[in-house]
C-alpha positions in Angstrom: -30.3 27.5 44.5 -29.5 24.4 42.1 -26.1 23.3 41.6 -25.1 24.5 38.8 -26.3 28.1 39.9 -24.1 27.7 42.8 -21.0 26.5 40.9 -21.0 29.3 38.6 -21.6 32.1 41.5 -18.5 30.0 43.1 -16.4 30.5 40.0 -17.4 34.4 39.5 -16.5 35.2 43.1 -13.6 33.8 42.7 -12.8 35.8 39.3 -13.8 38.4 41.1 -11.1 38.1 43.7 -8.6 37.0 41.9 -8.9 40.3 39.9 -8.7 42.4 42.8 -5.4 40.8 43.5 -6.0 38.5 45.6 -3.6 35.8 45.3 -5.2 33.1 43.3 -4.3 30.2 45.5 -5.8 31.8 48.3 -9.1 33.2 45.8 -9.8 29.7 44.9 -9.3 27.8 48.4 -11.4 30.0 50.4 -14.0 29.9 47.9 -14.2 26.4 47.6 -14.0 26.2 51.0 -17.2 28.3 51.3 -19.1 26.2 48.8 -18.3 22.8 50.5 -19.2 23.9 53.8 -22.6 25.3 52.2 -23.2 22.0 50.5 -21.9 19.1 53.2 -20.9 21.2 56.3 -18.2 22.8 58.5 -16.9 20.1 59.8 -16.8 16.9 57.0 -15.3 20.2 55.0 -12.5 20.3 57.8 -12.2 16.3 57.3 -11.8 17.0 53.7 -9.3 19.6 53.4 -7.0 17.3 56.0 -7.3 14.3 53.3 -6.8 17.0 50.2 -3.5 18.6 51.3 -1.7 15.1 52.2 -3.0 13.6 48.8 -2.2 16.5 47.2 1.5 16.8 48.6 2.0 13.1 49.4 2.3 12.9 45.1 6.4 12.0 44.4 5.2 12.8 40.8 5.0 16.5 42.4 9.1 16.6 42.9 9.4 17.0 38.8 8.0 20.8 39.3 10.7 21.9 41.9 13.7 19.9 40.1 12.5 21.9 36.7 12.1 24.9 38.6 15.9 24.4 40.4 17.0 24.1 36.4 16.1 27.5 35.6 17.2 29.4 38.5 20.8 27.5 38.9 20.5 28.8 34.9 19.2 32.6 35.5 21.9 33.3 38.4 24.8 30.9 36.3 24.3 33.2 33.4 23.7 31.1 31.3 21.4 33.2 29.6 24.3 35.8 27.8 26.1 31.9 26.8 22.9 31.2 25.1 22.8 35.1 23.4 26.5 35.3 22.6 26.3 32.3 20.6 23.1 33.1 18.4 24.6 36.4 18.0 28.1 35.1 16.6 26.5 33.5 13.8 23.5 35.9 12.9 24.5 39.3 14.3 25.6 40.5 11.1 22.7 40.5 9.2 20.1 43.3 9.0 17.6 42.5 12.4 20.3 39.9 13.5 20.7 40.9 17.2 16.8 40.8 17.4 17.2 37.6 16.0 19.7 36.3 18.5 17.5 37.6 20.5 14.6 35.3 19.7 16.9 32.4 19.5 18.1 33.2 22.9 15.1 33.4 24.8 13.7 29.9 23.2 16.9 28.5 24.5 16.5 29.8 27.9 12.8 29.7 27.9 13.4 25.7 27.8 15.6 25.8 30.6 13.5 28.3 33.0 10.4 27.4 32.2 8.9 31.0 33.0 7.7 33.5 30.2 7.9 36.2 32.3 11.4 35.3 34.0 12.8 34.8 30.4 11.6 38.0 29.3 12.7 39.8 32.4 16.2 38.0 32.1 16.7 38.7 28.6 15.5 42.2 28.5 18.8 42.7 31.1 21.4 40.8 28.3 19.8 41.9 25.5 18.2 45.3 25.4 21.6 47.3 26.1 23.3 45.4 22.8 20.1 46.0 20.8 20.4 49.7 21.9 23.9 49.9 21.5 23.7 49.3 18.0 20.6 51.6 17.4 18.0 49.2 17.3 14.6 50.5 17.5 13.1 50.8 21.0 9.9 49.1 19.1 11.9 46.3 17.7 13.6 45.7 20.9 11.4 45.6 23.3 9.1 43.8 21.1 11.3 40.7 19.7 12.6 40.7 23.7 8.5 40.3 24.8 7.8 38.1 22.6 10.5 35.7 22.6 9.9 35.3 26.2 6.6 33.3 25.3 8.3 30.5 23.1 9.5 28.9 26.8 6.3 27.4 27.7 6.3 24.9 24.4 9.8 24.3 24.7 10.9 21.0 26.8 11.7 20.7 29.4 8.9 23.3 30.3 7.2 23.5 34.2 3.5 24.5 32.3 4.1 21.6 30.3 4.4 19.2 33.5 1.6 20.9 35.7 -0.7 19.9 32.7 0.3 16.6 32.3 -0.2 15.9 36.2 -3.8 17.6 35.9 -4.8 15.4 33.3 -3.1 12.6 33.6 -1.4 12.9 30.1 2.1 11.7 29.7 4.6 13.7 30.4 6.9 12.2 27.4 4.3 12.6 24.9 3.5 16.5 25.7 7.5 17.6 25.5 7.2 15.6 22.2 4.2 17.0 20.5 4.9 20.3 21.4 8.5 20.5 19.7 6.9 21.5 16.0 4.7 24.2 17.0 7.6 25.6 18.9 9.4 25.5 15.8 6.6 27.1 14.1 6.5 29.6 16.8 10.4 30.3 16.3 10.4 30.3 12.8 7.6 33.0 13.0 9.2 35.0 15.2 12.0 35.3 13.2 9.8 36.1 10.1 8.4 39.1 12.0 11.8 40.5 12.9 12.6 40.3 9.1 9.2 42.1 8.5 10.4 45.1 10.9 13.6 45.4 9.4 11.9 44.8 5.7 9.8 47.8 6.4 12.2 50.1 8.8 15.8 49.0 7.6 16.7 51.5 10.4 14.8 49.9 13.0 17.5 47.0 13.0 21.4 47.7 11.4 23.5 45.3 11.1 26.2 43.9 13.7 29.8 43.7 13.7 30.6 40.3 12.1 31.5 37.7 14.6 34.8 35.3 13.3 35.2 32.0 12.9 37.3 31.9 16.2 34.5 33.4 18.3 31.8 31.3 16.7 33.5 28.3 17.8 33.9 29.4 21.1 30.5 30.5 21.9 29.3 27.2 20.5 32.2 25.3 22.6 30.5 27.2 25.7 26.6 26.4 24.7 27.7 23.0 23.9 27.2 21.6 27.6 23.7 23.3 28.1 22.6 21.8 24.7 23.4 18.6 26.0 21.8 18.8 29.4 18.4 19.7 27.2 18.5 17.0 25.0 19.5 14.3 27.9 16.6 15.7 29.9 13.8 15.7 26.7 15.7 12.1 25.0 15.9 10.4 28.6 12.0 10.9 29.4 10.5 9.8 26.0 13.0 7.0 25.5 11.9 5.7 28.6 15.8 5.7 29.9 14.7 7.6 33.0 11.6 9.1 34.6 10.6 12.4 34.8 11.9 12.7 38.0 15.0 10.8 37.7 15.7 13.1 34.9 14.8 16.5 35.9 17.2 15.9 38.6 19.8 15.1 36.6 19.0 18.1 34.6 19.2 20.3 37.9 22.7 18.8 39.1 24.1 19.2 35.6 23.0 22.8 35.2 24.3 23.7 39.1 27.6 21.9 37.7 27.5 24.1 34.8 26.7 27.3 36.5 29.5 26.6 38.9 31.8 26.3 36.1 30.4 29.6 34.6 30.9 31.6 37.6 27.8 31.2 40.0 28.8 31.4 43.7 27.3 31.1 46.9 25.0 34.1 46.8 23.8 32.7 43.5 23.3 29.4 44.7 21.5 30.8 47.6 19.4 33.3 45.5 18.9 30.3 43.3 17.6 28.2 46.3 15.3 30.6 47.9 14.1 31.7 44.0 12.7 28.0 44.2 11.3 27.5 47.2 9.3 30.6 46.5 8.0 29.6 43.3 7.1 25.7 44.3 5.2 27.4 47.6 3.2 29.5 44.9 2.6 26.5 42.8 1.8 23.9 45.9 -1.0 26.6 47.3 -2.3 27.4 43.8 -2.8 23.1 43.3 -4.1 23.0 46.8 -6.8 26.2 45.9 -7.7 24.6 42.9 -7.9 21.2 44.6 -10.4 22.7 47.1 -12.6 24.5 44.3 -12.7 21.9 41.9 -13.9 19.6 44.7 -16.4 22.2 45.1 -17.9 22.2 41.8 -17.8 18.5 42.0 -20.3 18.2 44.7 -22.5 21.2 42.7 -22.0 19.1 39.6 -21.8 22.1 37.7 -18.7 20.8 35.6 -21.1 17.9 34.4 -24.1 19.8 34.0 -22.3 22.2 31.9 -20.5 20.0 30.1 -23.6 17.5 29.5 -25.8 21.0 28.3 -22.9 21.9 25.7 -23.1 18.1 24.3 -26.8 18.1 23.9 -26.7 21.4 22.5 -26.1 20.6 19.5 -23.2 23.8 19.4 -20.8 22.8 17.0 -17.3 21.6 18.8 -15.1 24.5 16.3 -17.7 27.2 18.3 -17.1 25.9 21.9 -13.1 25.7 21.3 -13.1 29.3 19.8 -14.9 30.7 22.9 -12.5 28.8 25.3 -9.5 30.0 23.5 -10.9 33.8 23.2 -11.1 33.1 27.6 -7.7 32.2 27.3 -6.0 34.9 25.5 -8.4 37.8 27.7 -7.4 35.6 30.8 -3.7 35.8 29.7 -4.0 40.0 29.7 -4.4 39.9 33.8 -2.6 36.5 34.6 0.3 34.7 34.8 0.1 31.1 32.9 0.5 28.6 35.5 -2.6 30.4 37.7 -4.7 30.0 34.1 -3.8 26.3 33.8 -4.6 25.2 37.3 -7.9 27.3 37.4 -9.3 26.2 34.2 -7.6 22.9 32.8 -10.3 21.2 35.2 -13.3 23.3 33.7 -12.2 22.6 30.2 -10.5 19.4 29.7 -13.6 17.3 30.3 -15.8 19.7 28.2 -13.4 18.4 25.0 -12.8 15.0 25.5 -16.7 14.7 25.3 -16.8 16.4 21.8 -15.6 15.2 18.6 -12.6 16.6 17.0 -11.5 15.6 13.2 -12.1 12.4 14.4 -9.6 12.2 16.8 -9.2 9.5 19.6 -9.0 10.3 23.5 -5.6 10.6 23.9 -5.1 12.7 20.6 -7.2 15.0 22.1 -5.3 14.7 25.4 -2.4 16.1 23.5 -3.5 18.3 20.6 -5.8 20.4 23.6 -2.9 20.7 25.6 -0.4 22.1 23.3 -3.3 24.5 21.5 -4.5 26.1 24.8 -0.6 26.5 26.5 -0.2 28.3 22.8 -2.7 30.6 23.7 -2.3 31.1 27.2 1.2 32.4 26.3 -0.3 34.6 23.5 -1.9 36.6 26.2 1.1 37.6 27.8 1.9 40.2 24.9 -1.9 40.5 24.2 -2.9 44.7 24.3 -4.0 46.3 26.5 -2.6 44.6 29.5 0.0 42.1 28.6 2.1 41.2 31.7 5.7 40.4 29.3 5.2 43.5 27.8 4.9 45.8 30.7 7.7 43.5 32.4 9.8 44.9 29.5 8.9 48.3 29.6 10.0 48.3 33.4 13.9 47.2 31.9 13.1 49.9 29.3 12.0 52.7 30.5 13.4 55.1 27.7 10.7 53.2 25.7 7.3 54.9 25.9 4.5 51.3 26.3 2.5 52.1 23.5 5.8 51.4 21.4 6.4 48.0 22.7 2.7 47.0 22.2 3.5 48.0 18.4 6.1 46.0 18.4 4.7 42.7 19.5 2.2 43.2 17.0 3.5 41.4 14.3 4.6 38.6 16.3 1.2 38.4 17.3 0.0 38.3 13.8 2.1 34.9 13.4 0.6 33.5 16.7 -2.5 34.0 15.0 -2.1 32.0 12.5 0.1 29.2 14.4 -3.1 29.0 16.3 -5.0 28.5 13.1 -3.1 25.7 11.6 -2.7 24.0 14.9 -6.3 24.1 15.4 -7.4 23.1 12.0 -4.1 20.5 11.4 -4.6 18.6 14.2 -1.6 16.6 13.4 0.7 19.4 13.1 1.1 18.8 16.6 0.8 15.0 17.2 2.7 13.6 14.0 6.1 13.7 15.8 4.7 11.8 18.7 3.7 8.6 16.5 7.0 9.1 13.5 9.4 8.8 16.9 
């Protein structure tokens, strides 16, 4: 069996297991495992897994993931999350579609906070679906925009995805929070177009809110004010250079425990908050140290190379090859959670395009522009029909709603990722211009 045979029958076991539910971590170590020990042996594969986990964990770069991760559960059990929907609400409630737009605005705020699509939807299905249905919102509309908007976290600094892609690669951390604030304006502004397109063709799908007063507008901003602040410090910090990653994210994790103290957050939440992170780095750590192990793996079959090498000398045009790996992308993102899609194939992928020409752009260009377009689509599979995870996360909060209305409702939100994807991929510079005007 050549190498390259051996890597790919790797890689489809491991599919194969990590479809049938078993935990991808685990899916990928104990296939890698396999593979080594075919290759070199039992025991230099013992020698090298006792060398892989302390390099691995031994990384203080590593620390960012749990301090980002602290952020957004000191945020989910602070509630945070109704500050951050009050106050879009009190200044857009009142128009036609206005509490699905607060509800968009919502989620991107505390998308960037939590860092998890599906925790944001799951949160802000709890905040918002009841006001939605309280004012006789459609179930489509609501459980779509709510969906939906739980997708705009991952572009949105200070965002865990974000950070495990820039220690993969080796990409700077700065740069990536930087480039990815214009599509994630796009993505917003889009969003907000599509709620407008529901309501534009089903005024009854979203009435109109009560009208919020001055007086309560300035005291929801008063009371979003601090969290606004703790973002910016956290994005500003890192790119200016004032702090490092780590410096800052722990900053960012003090200031938000301060702030959910403040908001009400007591001990059970601060010990809900605690455990909430340990269990998500644990996942993360063995999901680095499986894809550690299988990556290794296909390094000794050389299939990454021999693959990659074949596409070069192909002569397949470099639009073709990023088409098919995006189409893997959004069909990966129907069964899988985003970070398990970045660790698994960021490694298969990123050498494949920094050996193929692009508009002309330079290595670390491509660095950048590749990272923000495939976390675009990774997150577009999380609503993607049939089996989009946000959407049946939703449903669960909405039961009332049957699931083939939700998946209606995304649909035109989809239709403006579409075309985000489009003018990212064809406007390279859509993403990368803030990163060289700043």
């Amino acid at each position: 069996m050549s190498g390259i045979d051996l890597g790919l029958l790797v890689l489809g076991i491991s599919l194969i297991l990590i479809f049938a539910r078993v935990p991808i971590g685990v899916a990928m170590f104990i296939c890698g495992a396999a593979a080594f020990a075919y290759v070199l042996g039992l025991y230099p594969l013992l020698q090298s897994v006792k060398q892989l986990v302390y390099s691995r964990l031994a990384n203080f770069d590593l620390i960012v993931i749990p301090l980002f991760l602290m952020m957004g559960q000191f945020a989910t059990h602070g509630g945070l999350s109704r500050l951050l929907f009050r106050f879009v609400n009190a200044y857009l409630g009142h128009f036609r579609g206005g509490v699905a737009l607060a509800t968009i605005g919502a989620c991107a705020g505390f998308g960037a906070i939590c860092g998890s699509s599906i925790a944001t939807a799951a949160t802000m299905g709890q905040v918002a679906f009841p006001e939605m249905r309280r004012f006789g919102y459609s179930g489509r509309l609501s459980t779509g925009a709510i969906a939906a908007g739980g997708t705009l976290g991952i572009l949105i600094p200070p965002s865990v995805p974000l950070v495990v892609y820039s220690i993969l690669t080796g990409e700077s951390i700065g740069n990536l929070f930087v480039a990815a604030m214009v599509p994630a304006a796009i993505a917003f502004v889009g969003y907000m177009l599509a709620v407008g397109w529901h309501v534009w063709r089903d005024p009854g799908a979203g009435p109109a809110g009560a009208k919020s007063s001055w007086g309560e507008r300035v005291r929801a901003t008063v009371n979003v004010f601090p969290v606004s602040v703790i973002f910016a410090f956290v994005v500003v910090s890192i790119y200016g250079g004032w702090a490092s990653p780590t410096e800052a994210s722990a900053v960012g994790a003090t200031a938000t425990l301060i702030l959910a103290i403040v908001n009400g957050m007591r001990m059970k939440g601060f010990l809900d908050s605690m455990t909430g992170t340990a269990q998500a780095t644990a996942m993360i750590f063995l999901i680095l140290l499986g894809a550690d192990m299988l990556n290794t793996a296909l390094a000794l079959t050389n299939m990454t190379n021999g693959i990659t090498d074949w596409i070069v000398s192909s002569g397949f045009s470099p639009l073709l090859v990023m088409s098919i790996i995006l189409i893997i992308y959004i069909l990966l993102g129907c069964v899988m959670e985003s970070m398990s899609m970045i660790m698994l194939t960021v490694p298969l992928f990123y050498p494949m395009i920094m050996k193929l020409d692009f508009w002309g752009l330079g290595t670390e260009e491509k660095s950048l522009w590749f990272g923000i377009l495939a976390l675009m689509v990774v997150e577009i599979g999380l609503i993607t029909p049939p089996i989009g995870i946000n959407v049946f996360v939703v449903n669960r909060l909405a039961k009332a709603v049957p699931l083939g209305e939700t998946f209606r409702g995304v649909l035109p939100f989809l239709a403006t990722d579409l075309l985000r994807i489009l003018l990212v991929l064809f406007v390279p510079y859509t993403a990368l211009w803030l990163v060289y005007a700043l």
